[in-house]
C-alpha positions in Angstrom: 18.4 316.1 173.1 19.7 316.6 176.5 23.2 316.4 177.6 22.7 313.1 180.4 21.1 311.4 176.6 24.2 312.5 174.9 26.6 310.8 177.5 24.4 307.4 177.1 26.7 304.8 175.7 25.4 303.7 171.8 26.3 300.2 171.9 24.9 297.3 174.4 21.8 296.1 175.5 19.5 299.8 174.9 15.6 299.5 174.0 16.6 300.7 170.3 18.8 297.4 169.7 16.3 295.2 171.0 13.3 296.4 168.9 16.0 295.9 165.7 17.4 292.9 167.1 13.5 291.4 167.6 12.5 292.9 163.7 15.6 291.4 162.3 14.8 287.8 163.8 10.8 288.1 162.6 12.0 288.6 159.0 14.9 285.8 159.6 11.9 283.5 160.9 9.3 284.6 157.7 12.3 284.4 155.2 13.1 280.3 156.4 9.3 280.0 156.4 9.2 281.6 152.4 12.3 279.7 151.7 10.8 276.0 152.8 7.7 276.8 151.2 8.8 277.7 148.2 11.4 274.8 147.9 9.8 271.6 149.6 13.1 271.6 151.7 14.0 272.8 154.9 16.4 275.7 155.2 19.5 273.6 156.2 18.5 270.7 153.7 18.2 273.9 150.9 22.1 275.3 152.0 23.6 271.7 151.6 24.4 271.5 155.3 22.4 268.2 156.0 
């Protein structure tokens, strides 16, 4: 690693977070899918909140 990659802030808005931030909402999305599915219920409706 280089020393201008070392100085790169870690936090914020970088390609890495993005790719996580977009895998963490696909299994979010599946998991509400699995969840109605497998209940008859929507995901609010299955927590109670409607």
């Amino acid at each position: 690693m280089d020393e201008q990659q070392q100085k790169e802030a870690k936090f914020g808005f970088t390609a890495n977070a993005e790719n996580w931030n977009g895998r963490l909402a696909m299994i979010g999305f599946v998991a509400a899918l699995i969840t109605e599915y497998v209940s008859g219920q929507g995901v609010l409706h299955f927590w109670g909140l409607m």
